[in-house]
N, C-alpha and C positions, 0 to 999 in steps of 0.2 A: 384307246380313248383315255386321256389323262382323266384321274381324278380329281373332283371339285376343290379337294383343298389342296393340291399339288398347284391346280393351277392359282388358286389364290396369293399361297407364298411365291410363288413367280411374279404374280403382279406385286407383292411387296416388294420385292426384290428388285424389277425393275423400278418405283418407284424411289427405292433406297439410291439406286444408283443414278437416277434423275437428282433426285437431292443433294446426292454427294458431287455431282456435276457443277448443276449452280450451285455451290457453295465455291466450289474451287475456281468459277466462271467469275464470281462475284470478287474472290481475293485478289485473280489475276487483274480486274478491273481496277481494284481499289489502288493494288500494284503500280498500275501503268498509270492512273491516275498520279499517284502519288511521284509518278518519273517526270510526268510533265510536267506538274508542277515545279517541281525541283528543277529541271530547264528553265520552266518559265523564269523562276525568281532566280537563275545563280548568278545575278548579275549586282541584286540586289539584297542585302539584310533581312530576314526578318524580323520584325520585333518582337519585344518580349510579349506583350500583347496576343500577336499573333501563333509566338511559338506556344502559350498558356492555352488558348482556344484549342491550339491541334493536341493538345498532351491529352486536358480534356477529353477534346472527342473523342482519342483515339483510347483514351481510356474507358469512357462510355460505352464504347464498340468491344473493349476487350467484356464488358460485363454483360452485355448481349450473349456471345457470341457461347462457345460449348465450353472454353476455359474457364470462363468466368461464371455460368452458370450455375447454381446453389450452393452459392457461396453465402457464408452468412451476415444476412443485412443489417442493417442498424436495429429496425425494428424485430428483429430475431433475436439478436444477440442482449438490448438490454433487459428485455424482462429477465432472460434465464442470471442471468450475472446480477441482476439487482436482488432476486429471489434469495442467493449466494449471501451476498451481500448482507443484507437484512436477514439473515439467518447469523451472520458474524456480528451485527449491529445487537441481539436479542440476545446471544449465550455467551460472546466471547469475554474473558476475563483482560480486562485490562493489563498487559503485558509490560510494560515499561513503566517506573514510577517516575518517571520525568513528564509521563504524560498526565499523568494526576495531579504533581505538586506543580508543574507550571506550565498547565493551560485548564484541566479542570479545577481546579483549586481557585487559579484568580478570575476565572469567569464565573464561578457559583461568590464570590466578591462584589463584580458587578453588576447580579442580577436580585444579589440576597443582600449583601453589607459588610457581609462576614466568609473568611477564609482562610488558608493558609499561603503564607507569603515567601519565597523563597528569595536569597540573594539578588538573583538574574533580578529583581525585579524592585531591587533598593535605586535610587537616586545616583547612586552614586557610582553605580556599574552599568544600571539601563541597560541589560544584553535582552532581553523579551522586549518586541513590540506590543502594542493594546491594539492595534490597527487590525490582527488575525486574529483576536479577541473578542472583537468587537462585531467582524459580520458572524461570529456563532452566537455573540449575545442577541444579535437582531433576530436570528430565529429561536431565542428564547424566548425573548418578549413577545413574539407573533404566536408562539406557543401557547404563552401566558395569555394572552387575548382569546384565544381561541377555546379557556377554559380546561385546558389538559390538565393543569396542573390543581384544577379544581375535582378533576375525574381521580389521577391516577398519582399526586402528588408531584415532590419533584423528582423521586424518581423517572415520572412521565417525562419531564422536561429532559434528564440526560438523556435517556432512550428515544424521545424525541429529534435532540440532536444528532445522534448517534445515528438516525433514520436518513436525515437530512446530508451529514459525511456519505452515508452507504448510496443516496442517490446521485452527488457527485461522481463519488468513483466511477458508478457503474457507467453515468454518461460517459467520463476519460474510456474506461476500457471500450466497452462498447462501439466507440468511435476507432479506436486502435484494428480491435477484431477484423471490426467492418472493412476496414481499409487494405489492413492488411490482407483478407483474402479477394476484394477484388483487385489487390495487386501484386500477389504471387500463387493464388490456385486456392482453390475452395477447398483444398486438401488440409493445406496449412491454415487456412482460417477457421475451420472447425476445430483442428487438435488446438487449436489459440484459445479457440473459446473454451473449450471444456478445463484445458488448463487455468483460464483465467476464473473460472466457476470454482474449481476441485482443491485447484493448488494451497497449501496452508500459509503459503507466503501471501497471496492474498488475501484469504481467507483474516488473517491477520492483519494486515495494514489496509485494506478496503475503508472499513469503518474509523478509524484512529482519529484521535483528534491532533496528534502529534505534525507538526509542520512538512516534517517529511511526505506526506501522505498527501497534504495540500500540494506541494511542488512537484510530488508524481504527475497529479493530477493536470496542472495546470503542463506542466513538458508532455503532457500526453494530447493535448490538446495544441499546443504549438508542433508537434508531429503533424497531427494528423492538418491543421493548417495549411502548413508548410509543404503538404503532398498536393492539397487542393489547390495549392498556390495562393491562401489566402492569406499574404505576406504581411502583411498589416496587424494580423488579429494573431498570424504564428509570433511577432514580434514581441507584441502586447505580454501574449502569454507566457514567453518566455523569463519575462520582465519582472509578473508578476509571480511567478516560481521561485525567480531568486529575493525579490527584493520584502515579498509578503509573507513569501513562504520560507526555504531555507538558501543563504546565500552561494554555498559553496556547489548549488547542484547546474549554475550558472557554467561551468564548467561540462556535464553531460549535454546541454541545450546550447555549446557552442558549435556544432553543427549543422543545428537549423539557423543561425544566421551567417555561417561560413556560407552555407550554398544559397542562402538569401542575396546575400551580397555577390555570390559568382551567376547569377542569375538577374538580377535587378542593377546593380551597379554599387559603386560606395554612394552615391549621390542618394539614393530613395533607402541604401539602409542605415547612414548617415541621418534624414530626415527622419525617419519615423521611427529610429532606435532613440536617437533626441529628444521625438517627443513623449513617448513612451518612461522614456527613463526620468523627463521633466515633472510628467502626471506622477507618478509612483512614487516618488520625493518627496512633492511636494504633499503628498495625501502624506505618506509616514510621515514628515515632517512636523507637521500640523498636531496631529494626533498625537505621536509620541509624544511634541516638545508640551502638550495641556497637559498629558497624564501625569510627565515625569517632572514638569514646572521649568525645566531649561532646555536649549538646542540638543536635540539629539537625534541620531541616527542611528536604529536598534540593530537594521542588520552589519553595518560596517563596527559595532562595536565587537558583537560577537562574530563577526570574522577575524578581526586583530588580535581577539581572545584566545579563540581557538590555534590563531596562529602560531600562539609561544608554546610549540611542541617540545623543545628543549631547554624550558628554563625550569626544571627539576620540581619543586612544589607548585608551581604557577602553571595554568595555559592549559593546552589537549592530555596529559599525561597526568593531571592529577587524579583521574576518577579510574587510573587501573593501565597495566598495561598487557594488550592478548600477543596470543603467537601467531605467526603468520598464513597460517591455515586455518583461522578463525572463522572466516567468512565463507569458504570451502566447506567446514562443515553444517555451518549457519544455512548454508543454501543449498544443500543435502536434505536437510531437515525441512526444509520449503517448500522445495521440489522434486525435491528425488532426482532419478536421474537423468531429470530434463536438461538439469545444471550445467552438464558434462556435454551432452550435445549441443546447449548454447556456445560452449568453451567451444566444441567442437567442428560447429556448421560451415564456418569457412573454407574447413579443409574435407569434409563431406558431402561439401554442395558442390564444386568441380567434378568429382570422382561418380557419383551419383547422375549428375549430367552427361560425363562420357560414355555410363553404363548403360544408361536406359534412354540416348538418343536415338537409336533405331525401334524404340517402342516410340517413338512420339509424347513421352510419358514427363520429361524433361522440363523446367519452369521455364528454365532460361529459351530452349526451342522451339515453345509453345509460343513465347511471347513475341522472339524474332519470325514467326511464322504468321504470327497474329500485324506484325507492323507496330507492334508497340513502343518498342526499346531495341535499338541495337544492343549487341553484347556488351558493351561497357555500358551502357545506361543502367541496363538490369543488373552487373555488380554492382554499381553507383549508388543505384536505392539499397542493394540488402549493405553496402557500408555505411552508407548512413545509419543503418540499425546495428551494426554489428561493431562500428569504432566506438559509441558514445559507450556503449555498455561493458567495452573492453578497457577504452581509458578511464572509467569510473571505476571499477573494479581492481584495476590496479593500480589507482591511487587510493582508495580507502584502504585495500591490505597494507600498502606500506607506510599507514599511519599504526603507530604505536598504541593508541586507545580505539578501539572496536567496539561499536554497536549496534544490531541489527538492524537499527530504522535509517541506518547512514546508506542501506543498500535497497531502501523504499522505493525508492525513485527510478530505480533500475529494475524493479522487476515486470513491468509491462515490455521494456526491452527482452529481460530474460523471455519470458513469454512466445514473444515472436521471434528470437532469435534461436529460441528450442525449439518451437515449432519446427522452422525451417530446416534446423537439424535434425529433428525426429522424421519429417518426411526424407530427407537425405537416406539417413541409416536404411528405411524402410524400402527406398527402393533396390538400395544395396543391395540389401540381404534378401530381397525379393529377386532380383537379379542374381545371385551364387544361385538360389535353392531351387528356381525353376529356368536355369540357361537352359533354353534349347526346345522348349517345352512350347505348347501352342497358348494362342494370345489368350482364349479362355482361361485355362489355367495361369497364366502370369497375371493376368488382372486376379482372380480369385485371391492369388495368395498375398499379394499385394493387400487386399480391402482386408483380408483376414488379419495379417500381422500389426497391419493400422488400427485394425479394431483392439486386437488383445493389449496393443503398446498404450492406447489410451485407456484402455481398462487399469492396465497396471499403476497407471499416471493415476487417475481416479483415486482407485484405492490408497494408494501410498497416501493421496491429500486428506481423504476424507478420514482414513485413521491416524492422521497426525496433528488434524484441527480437534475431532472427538478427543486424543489424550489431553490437548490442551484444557477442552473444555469439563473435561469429566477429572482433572486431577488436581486444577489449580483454580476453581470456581468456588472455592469453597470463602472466602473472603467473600464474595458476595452476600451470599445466604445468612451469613453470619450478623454481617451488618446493619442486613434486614431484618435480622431477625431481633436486634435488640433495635431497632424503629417502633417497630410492631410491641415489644415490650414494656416500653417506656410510655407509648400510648395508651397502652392497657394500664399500667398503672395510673396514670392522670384520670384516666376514664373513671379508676374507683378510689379515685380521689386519696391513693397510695402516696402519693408525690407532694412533698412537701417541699421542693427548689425549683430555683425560678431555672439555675441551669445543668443539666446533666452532663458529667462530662465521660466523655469516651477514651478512655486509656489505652494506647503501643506502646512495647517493647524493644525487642529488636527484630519481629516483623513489623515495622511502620511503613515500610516500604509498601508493601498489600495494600495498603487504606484507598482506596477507588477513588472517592468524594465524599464531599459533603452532603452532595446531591442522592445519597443513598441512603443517607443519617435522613430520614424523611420527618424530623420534627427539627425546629426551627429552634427549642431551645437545645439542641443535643450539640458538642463541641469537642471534636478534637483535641487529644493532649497527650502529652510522651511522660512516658516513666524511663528511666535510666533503665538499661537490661541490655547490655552487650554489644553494644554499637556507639561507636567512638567518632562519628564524623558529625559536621553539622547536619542540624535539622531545621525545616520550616519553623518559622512562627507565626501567629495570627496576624492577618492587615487590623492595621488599627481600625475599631469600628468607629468612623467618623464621616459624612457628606464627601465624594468624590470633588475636586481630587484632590483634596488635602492631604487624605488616606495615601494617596499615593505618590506626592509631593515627600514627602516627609522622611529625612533619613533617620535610620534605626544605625543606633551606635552598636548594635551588636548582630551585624551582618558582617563577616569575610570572604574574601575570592581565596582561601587555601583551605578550604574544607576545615577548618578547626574546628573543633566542641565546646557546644556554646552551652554552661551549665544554666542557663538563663532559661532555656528551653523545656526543660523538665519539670514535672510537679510532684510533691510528695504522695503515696500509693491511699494517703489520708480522703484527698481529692479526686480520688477516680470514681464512678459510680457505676462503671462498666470496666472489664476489661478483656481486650480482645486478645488469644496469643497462641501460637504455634507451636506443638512439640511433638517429637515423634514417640509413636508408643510404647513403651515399657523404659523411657528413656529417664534416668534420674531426676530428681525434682533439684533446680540451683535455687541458693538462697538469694540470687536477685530476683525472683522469679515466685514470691513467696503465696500469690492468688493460687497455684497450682497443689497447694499445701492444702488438704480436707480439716483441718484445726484453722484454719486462718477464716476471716472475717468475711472472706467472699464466699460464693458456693456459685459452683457450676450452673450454669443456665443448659447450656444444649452445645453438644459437638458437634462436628462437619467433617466427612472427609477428606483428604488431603494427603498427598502422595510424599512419601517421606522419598526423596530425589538420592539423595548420597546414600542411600540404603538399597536402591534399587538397581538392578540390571539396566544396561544402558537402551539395549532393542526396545523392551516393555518399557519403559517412562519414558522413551521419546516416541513410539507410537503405541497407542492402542490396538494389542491384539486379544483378540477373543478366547475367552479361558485363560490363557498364558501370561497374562498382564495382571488379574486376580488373582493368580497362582503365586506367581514370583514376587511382585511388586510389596512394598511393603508397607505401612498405611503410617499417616501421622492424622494428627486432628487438629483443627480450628476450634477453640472452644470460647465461650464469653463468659466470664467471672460476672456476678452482681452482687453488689456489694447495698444490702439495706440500708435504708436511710432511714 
């Protein structure tokens, strides 16, 4: 007499095997369907129309079925990546001061009167557009209505904005994620996301206000378009990537309208690349030509700018030149060693497919099993991710001047073209350590090594965005803390001037915004102290746009020092400045002197970088980073009035 639960696993089992019947009943169906049809029509064309409907469906059916199953959805993926996000919107230090002196600077101009004015932004050069200026000032003022700024200052209002970037991004990624795992395996769209969460490379450009970060944005969203086949709006966005955002990334997003146009025709991407191109002209046009007072077109100047790589003081080579492994280490430090399997995935997605096509375990197998894609279709999509982000890549290296946000716009490719090399390696090595071994054990070790590799990805992101924020934050605090100061003195009636001014050195670079200076009379200003190129100066405080009509005879395009810039140490009423500890006191530098006329307010942490071991200052590790590392300070001189 069999046992009750013997016999019950039998009836599982027959059932299992019933299910795996119909299922295979149901593909052979779809099969023979899909033969006749192809009979039916081979006499005839389909159209594009119709071939978009079966991609669709046939794509909807992949997200059905067992391949496609918990893969991560839109609604999954952005709350965790927004979280990320606004976590990076909340602590992270502003990393580039390009992004402070020309876009936070001239938008605390148009929201307040007063700012700092750089070159790009004279008459007579016009390289910045107002037009990307302009939709962050709209959520400033929505900001401003809404009373934030009456809560929490304007501080509120940059952290506001800063909320408002981090909810873009997260929509871009998010829609990326999504797509990408219900179009190549719920394997690779999880390692997607958690790297898109973890990685310090987005951790850092997520939030930016830097244009780069817009045209990520908006190419991430002309992908994901262009997969749905929603050719029109991937057009738009690619449009507005290069022409609002940064010009030169028009070149990663010539992709999505290569296979637009091998898809739709030249006639429909002809039309609506025209009209697209006609709107986004004519809006910069408009914009530009009010602010600047004549015709201008902001991205086409600063393409011809940057174009003069070889005219020696002029053009791309004036602000430095890196060595050709620059961006290799830059994206080490990002990613870790996702980097190297993006570099890698072309040639470990074949190899990886030969090895593990008798497991069934294979993207490409699954999909030709599924009726998705024939085999060249499924390379087709992963080249579409894996050429943009390989010709972008190697045309930034073999540009002479390097800068991290020049590789912004490529890292949601890195992302997914890691991913797909991470699960590559994974099966690889899944396949050497259990050939031979039954399918329990090769699934187990499988899920295991996928687990520990995105552990390792985790860690490397989250203690190399913590070094960023624990070592170079201290500009923040500092800033604030003489807001909070200058307050308190007004409050006891300490303060006898209408204006306070805030004195740099040759850290001026740090200065965040104005937007941090949280009192309206508090003002920006440089003291001469080791730094020989030009620097900002104030917009004239005058009714727009006059302020910005207006050429300043002492702006140039070769970096020169402008001694016009500087004010005597007589006029400073704060000063803010960087040195490292036990480091000599210089006589340009005379507030650091305990006899001189200022006195110390309060220091701040700060990681003295050229003093320290390179593992510990480029990531935080625990005990060994405080041990080795070696400390500088942020301090604020005040000087009685």
């Amino acid at each position: 007499m069999s046992h009750p639960l013997e016999l019950e696993c039998r009836t599982v089992g027959l059932q299992s095997v019933k299910i795996g019947i119909s299922q295979k009943m149901r593909i052979k169906t779809s099969g023979m369907s899909s033969l006749r049809r192809r009979r039916k029509g081979a006499s005839s064309n389909p159209s594009s129309e119709d071939k978009g409907k079966d991609n669709k469906n046939a794509e909807k059916e992949l997200e059905e079925n067992s391949y496609g199953r918990n893969v991560p959805s839109f609604t999954a993926a952005f709350p965790l990546i927004f979280v990320a996000r606004l976590v990076a919107a909340a602590v992270n230090p502003i990393p580039d001061c390009d992004e402070s002196f020309n876009y936070w600077e001239p938008l605390h101009f148009i929201l307040y009167g007063y700012g700092s004015q750089t070159w790009e932004y004279d008459p007579r050069y016009a390289l910045r557009s107002y037009l990307y200026l302009l939709f962050h000032a709209a959520v400033g003022f929505i900001l401003r209505l809404c009373g934030v700024e009456t809560l929490f200052g304007k501080p509120g209002i940059f952290y506001g904005i800063r909320i408002a970037l981090a909810g873009l991004n997260s929509l871009a990624d998010a829609a990326v994620t999504s797509k990408i795992g219900s179009r190549f395996g719920s394997s690779v769209g999880w390692v997607c996301l958690a790297v898109m969460c973890a990685s310090a490379g987005c951790f850092n450009a997520g939030a930016s206000f830097l244009p780069q970060t817009f045209a990520r944005d908006m190419l991430s969203f002309g992908f994901v378009f262009e997969f749905l086949e929603y050719d029109r709006l991937a057009i738009l966005a690619v449009g507005a990537a290069g022409l609002v955002g940064w010009p030169f990334c028009v070149i990663a997003g010539a992709g999505v309208g290569f296979h637009i146009l091998y898809r739709r025709g030249i006639f429909f991407a002809a039309i609506w690349g025209g009209l697209s191109l006609a709107l986004l002209v004519g809006v910069l046009g408009i914009v530009d030509s009010w602010f600047y007072g004549r015709g201008v077109l902001a991205p086409l100047n600063i393409a011809l700018y940057n174009s003069r790589v070889n005219e020696g003081e002029k053009g791309g080579t004036l602000y430095g030149v890196e060595p050709w492994d620059f961006f290799v280490k830059n994206l080490f430090l990002n990613f870790g060693p996702l980097v190297f399997l993006a570099l890698a995935a072309p040639f470990l997605r074949p190899i990886s497919n030969w090895l593990s096509h008798s497991e069934d375990t294979s993207i490409e197998f699954n999909e030709k099993k599924k009726g998705l894609m024939n085999s060249q279709g499924g390379y087709l999509d992963l080249w579409r991710i894996w050429a943009p982000f390989y010709v972008w890549f190697a045309l930034m290296s073999s540009l002479p001047h390097k800068e991290e946000r020049f590789l912004y716009i490529s890292y949601p490719l890195i992302c997914v073209s890691g991913s797909i090399g991470f699960e590559g390696i994974i099966l690889i090595t899944s396949y050497i350590i259990t050939c031979g071994s039954t399918l329990w054990v090769r699934t187990f070790v499988r899920h295991s090594l996928r687990a520990i590799g995105v552990v390792i990805l985790i860690v490397i992101g989250v203690s190399r965005s913590y070094a960023m924020v624990s070592y170079y934050g201290a500009p923040y605090s500092a800033y604030n803390r003489v807001s909070t100061h200058f307050k308190d003195l007004k409050a006891n009636g300490e303060v006898l001037i209408e204006q306070g001014n805030v004195c740099v050195g040759k850290e001026w670079y740090r200065f965040p915004s104005h937007f941090l200076l949280d009192d309206l009379n508090l003002r920006l200003k440089f003291v001469k102290s080791g730094f020989g190129g030009q620097l900002p100066q104030p917009f004239l405080e005058e009714p727009l746009p006059t302020a910005t009509r207006k050429l300043r005879e002492n702006f140039n395009d070769l970096n020169r020092e402008e001694i016009s810039r500087y004010v005597p140490i007589q006029e400073c009423n704060y000063v803010v400045d960087m040195k490292p500890i036990g480091q000599a006191i210089s006589d340009d530098e005379p507030w650091w002197n305990p006899q001189s006329e200022f006195r110390k307010l309060e220091s701040f942490y700060f990681l003295d970088a050229s003093n320290s071991p390179t593992l510990t200052r480029a990531f935080y590790i625990p005990y060994l980073s405080e041990k080795w590392n070696q400390e500088a300070e942020v301090s604020i001189f005040w000087r009685r009035t």
